[in-house]
C-alpha positions as CSV (number, residue, x, y, z in Angstrom):
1,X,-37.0,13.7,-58.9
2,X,-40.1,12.5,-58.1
3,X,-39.4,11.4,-54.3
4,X,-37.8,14.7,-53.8
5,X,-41.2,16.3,-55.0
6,X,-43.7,13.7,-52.7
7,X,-41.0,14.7,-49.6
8,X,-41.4,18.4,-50.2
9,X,-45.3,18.1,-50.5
10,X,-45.3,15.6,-47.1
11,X,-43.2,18.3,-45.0
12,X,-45.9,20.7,-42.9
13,X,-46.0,24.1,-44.2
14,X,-46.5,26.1,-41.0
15,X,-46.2,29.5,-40.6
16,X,-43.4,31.0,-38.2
17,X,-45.4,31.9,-35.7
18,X,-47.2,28.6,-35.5
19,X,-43.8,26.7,-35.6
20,X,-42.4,28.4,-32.7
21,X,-45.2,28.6,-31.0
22,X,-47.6,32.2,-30.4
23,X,-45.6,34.6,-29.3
24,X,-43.1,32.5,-29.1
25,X,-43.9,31.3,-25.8
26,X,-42.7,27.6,-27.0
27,X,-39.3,28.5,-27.5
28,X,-39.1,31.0,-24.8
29,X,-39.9,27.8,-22.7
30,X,-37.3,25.7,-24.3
31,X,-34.8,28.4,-24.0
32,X,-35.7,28.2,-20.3
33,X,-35.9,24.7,-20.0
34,X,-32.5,24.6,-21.3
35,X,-30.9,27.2,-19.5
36,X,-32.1,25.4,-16.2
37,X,-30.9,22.1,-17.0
38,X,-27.0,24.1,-17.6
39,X,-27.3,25.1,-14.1
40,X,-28.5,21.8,-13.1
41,X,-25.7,20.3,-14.7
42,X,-23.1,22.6,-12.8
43,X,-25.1,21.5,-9.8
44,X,-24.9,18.1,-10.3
45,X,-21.2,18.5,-10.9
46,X,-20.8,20.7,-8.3
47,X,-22.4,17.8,-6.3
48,X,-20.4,15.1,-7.9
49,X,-17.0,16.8,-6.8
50,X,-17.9,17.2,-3.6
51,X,-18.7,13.4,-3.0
52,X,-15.6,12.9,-4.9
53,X,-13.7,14.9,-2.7
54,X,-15.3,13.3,0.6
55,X,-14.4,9.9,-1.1
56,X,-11.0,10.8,-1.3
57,X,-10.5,12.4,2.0
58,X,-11.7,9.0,3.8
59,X,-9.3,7.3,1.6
60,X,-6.7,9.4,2.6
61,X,-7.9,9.4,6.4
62,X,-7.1,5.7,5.8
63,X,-3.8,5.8,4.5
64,X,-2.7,8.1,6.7
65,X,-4.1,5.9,9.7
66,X,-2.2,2.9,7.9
67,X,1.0,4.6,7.5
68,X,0.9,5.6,11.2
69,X,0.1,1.7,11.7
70,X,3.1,0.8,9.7
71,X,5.3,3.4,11.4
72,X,4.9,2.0,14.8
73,X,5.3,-1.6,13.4
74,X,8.2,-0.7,12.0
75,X,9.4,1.0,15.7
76,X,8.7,-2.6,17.3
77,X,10.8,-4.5,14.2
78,X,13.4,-2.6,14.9
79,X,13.5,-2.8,18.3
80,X,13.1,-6.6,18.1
81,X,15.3,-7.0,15.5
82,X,17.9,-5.3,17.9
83,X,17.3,-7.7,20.1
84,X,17.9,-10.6,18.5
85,X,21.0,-8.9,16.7
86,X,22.2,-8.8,20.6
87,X,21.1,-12.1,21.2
88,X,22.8,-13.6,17.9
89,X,26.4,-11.6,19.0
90,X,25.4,-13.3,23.0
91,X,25.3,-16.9,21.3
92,X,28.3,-16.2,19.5
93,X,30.4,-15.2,22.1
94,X,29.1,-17.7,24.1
95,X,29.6,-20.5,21.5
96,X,33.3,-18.7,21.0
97,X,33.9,-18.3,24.3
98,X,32.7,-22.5,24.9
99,X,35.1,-23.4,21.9
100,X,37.9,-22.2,23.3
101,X,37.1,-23.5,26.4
102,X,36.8,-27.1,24.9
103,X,39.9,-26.6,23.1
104,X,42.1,-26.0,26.7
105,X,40.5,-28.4,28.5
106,X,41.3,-31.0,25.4
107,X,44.7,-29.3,25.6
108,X,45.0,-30.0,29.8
109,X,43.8,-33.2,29.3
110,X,46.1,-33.8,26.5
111,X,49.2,-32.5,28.4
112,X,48.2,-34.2,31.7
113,X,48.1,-37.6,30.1
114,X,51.0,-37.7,28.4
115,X,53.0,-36.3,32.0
116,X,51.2,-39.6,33.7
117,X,51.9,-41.9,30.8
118,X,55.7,-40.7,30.8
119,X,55.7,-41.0,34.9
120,X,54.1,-44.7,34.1
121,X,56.7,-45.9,31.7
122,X,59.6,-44.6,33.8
123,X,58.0,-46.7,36.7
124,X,57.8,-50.0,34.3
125,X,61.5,-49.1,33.0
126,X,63.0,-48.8,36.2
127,X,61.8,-52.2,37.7
């Protein structure tokens, strides 16, 4: 009990009118003060948004740019990729076409040297 008495007698005993200052000029102040720094704070806000909002239309100027960019790249792959798609059918025709080639001239040959071998042998049997 006794700390609660020597903390009652150590608070200031000012009058109402001292506390919040004559007239109340002090807290008319603060009450302005405080008001100000509300609209200063929707200020600031408003301020922050519209950074924010510049910051995100550069981003999406950006993006935008870079899916243009990836548009026309993919124009060119496809083209290319077209091209070698021909090009692959080309070789393979080609190869095809050279296989089957190779296979009737191995045939001719085939064919042609047995008809001269047979024409030899019917030389060497009929001396």
């Amino acid at each position: 009990m006794r700390k609660i008495k020597l903390l009652q007698d150590s608070q200031p005993s000012l009058k109402r009118s001292e506390w919040f200052g004559s007239c109340f000029s002090f807290s008319s102040e603060f009450k302005y003060k405080y008001e100000t720094n509300i609209f200063e704070k929707d200020l600031s806000m408003q301020k922050l948004q519209s950074v924010h909002l510049s910051v995100l239309d550069k981003q999406r100027e950006r993006v935008s740019s870079q899916i243009e960019l990836c548009g026309k790249f993919g124009e060119k792959f496809q083209m290319v990729n077209s091209k070698v798609n021909e090009f692959n059918a080309f070789l393979k025709e080609k190869q095809t076409e050279e296989f089957v080639m190779n296979r009737a001239a191995t045939k001719i040959q085939k064919m042609i040297r047995g008809f001269l071998t047979r024409k030899h042998m019917e030389q060497v049997y009929d001396n």
